[in-house]
C-alpha positions in Angstrom: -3.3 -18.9 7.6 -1.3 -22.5 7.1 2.7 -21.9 7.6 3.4 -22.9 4.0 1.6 -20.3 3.1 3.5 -18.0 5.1 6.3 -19.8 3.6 4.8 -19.3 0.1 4.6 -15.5 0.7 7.4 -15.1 1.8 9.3 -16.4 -1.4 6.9 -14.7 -3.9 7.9 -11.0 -1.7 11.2 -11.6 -2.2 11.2 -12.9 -6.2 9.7 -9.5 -6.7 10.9 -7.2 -4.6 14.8 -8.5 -3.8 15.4 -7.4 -7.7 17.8 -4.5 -6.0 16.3 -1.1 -4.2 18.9 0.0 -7.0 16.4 -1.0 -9.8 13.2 0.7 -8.2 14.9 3.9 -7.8 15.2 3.7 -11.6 11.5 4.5 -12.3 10.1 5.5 -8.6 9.5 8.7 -7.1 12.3 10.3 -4.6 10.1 8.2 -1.0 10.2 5.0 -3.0 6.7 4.6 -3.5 5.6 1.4 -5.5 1.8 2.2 -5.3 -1.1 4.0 -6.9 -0.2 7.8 -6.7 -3.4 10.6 -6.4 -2.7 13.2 -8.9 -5.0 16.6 -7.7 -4.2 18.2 -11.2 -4.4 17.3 -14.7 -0.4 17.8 -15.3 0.5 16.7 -11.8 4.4 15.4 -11.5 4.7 11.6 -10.2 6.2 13.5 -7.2 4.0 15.6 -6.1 1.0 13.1 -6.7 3.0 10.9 -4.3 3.2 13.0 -1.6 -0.6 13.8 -1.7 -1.3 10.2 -1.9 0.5 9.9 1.9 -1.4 12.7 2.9 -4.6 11.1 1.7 -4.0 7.8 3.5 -3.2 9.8 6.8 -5.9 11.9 6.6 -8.9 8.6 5.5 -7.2 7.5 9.1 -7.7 10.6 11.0 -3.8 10.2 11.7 -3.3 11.8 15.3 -0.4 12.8 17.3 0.0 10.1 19.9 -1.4 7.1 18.3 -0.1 3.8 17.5 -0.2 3.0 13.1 0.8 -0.5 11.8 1.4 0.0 8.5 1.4 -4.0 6.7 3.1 -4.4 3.7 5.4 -1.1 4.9 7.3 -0.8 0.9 10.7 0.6 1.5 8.8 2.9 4.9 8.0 5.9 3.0 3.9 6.0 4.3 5.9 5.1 8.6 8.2 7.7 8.0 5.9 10.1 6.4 3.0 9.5 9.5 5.8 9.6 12.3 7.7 12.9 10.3 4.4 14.5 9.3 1.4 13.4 11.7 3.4 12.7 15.4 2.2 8.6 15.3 4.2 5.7 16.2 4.6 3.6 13.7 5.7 -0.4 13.0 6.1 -1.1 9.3 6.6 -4.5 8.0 7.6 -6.3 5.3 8.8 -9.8 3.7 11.6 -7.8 1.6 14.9 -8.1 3.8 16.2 -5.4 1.0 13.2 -3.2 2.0 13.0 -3.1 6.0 17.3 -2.7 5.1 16.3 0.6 3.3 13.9 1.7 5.7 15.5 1.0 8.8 18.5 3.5 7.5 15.9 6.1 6.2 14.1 6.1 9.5 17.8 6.5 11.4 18.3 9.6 9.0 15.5 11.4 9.8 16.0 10.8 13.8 12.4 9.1 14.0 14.2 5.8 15.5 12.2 6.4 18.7 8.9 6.9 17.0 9.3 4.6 13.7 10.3 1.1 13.3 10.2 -1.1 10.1 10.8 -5.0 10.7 11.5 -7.4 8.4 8.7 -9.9 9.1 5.4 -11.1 8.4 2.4 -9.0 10.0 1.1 -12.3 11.6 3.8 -12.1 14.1 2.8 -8.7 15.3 0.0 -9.7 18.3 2.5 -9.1 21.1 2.1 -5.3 20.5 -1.0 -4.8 20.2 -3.2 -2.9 19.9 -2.6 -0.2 17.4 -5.4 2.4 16.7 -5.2 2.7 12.9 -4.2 -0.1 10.6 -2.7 0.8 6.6 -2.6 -2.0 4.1 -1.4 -0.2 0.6 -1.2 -2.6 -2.0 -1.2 -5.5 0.0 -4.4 -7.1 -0.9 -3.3 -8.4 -4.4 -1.0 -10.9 -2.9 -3.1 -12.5 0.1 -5.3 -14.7 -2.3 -9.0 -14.7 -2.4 -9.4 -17.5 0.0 -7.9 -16.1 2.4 -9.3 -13.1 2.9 -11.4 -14.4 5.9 -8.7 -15.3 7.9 -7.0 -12.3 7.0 -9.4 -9.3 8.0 -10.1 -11.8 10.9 -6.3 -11.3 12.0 -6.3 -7.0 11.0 -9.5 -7.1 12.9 -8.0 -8.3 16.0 -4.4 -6.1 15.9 -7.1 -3.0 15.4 -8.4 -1.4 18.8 -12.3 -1.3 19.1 -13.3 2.0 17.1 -10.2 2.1 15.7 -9.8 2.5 11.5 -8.4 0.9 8.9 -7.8 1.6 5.1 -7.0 -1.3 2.4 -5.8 -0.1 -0.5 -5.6 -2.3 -3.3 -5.9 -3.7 -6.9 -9.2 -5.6 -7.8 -11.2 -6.6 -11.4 -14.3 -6.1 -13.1 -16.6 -8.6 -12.4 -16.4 -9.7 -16.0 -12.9 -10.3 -15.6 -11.7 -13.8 -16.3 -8.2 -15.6 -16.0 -5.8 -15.1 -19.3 -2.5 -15.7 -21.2 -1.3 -11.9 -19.8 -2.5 -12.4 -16.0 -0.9 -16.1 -16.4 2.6 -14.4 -17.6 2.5 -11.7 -15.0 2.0 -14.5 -12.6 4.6 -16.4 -14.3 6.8 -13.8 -14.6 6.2 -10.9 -11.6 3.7 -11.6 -9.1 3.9 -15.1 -7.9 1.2 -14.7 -5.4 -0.7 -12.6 -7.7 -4.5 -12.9 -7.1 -7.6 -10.7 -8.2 -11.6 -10.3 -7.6 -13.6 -7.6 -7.4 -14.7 -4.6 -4.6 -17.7 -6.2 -3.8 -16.3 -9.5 -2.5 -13.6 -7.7 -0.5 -16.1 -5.6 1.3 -18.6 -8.8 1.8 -15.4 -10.5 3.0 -14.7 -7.6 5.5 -17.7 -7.0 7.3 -18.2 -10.9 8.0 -15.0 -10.2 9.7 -17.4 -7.5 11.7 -15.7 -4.4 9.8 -17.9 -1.7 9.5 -17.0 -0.1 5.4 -17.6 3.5 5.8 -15.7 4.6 2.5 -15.0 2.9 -0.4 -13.0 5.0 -3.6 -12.3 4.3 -6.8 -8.4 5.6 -7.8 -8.9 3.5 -11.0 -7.6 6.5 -13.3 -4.9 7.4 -10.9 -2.9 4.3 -11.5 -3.0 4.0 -15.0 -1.2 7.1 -14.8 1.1 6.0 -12.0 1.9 3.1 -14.3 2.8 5.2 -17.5 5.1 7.5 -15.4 6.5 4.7 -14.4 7.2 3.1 -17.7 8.3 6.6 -19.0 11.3 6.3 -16.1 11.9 2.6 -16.5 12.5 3.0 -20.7 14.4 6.3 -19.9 17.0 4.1 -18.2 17.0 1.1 -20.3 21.1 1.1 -20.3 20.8 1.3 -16.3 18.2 -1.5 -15.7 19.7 -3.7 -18.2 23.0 -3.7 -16.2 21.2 -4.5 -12.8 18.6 -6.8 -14.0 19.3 -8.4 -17.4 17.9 -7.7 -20.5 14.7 -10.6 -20.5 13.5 -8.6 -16.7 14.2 -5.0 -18.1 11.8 -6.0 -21.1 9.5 -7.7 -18.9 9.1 -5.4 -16.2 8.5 -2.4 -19.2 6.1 -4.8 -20.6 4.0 -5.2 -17.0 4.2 -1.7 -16.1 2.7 -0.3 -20.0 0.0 -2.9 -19.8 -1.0 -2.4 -16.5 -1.4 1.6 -17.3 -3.6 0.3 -20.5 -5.7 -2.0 -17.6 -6.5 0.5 -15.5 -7.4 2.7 -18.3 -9.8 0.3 -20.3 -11.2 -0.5 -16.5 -11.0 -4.0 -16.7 -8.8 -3.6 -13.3 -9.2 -1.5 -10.8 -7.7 0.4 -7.3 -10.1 0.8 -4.5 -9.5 2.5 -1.1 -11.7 0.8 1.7 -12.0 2.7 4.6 -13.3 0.0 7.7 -13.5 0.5 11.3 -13.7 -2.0 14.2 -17.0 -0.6 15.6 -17.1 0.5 19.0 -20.5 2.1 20.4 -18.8 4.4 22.7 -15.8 5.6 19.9 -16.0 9.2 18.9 -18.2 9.6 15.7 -16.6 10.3 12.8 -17.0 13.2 10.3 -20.1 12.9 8.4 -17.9 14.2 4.9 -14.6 13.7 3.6 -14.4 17.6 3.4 -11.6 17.4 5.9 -9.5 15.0 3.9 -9.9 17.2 0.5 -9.1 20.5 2.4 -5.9 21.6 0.2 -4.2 24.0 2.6 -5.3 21.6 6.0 -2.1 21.4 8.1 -1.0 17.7 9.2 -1.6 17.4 13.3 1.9 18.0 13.9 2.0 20.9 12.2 -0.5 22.4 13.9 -0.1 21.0 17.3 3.8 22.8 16.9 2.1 26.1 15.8 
């Protein structure tokens, strides 16, 4: 992609997430996760939902002890520290949000996974020198690349992912009907400067001209609108607290996004797909032929059963 759109990025990561890591913690879960959560019961906690959403991503990638994870679009490192703590990978997060990698880079020096697990503050385009990595994690990072440049980027993931290696994009997209209007313009306005939508089918046409192979494709549609309410629930619960980091006009706007969103997801008009991809490689070790493995409750991570 052009520099100014690096550039472009850049700026539209930091309008949104800069606000202060003191104003997520406000309506987040404890690991600071600002994506859709999986909730495995009908009166789940945000919490708990959470940490089964890690677990889910780990386990789409067949997480091993010994291999290499980028994680693009890291957040504040909860899914690299989780993989590295959890699963025995190495991990390199990255992010545009210098408040972000700050957060993470201190969280990942707490938990003594410095030698495993790195977060940088930079864009994943500047990653080639280390590759390759063997799994590749893009949660909630599709939204802000733009339609037209999807080509160029699953070219890019394609070529930092080893041959038979896997990757999962998880992210927002529309019904097909969807068109343009006065709310998406506002949130654009407003919240996601780089905000940009289509539907399933054109991602997954989009990644297998970039000679992705989609083996898995779910829809976590109902998960996020209630991701979104629990997080409007937190955010109103500490009006008085966000008002005195943010302002009054971003406290109400920021409610505003997050209960609409929740009635978006919930009315279907948008969406939240995990794509599971690989890089195809003939000689590659098959993969399972279910996803009985990944939905196994009491499945120990690797790690935990590699240490016995």
């Amino acid at each position: 992609m052009a520099r100014d759109r690096r550039r472009f990025d850049q700026d539209a990561i930091e309008y949104h997430y800069d606000l202060s890591n003191e104003f997520y913690q406000l309506f987040l879960d404890p690991l600071m996760l600002y994506t859709c959560a999986y909730y495995r019961t009908a009166d789940g906690s945000l919490e708990q939902a959470q940490q089964d959403k890690l677990d889910l991503v780990c386990r789409k990638l067949r997480l091993q002890p010994g291999e290499r994870l980028l994680d693009i679009g890291c957040g504040w490192g909860s899914l690299a520290v989780w993989a590295a703590k959890h699963y025995g990978v190495e991990v390199l997060g990255v992010t545009l949000s210098s408040e972000q990698a700050g957060y993470a880079q201190e969280w990942i020096a707490r938990e003594g996974l410095s030698e495993v697990c790195r977060v940088d503050h930079r864009d994943y385009r500047e990653v080639s020198s280390e590759t390759p990595f063997d799994k590749i994690s893009a949660i909630g990072i599709i939204e802000h690349v733009g339609a037209a440049n999807y080509p160029a980027y699953f070219s890019e993931v394609h070529d930092l992912l080893n041959p038979g290696g896997l990757f999962l994009n998880h992210g927002i997209t529309c019904h097909r009907r969807w068109k343009r209007n006065p709310q998406w313009d506002f949130l654009v306005e407003n919240v996601f400067p780089n905000g940009d939508l289509t539907h399933v089918s054109y991602v997954t046409e989009r990644m297998e001209e970039q000679n992705f192979e989609v083996l898995d494709v779910e829809n976590l549609r109902g998960h996020y609108s209630r991701t979104c309410f629990h997080w409007a629930e937190r955010l109103r619960a500490n009006e008085q607290a966000a008002i005195g980091l943010v302002g009054q006009r971003t406290y109400r706007v920021w409610l505003l996004y997050l209960a609409s969103s929740s009635v978006n997801f919930a009315d279907g008009s948008i969406n939240l797909y995990q794509v599971l991809a690989s890089r195809p490689d003939p000689m590659a070790r098959a993969m399972p032929t279910t996803r009985e493995d990944i939905y196994v409750r009491d499945r120990a991570a690797p790690l935990a059963r590699a240490l016995g």
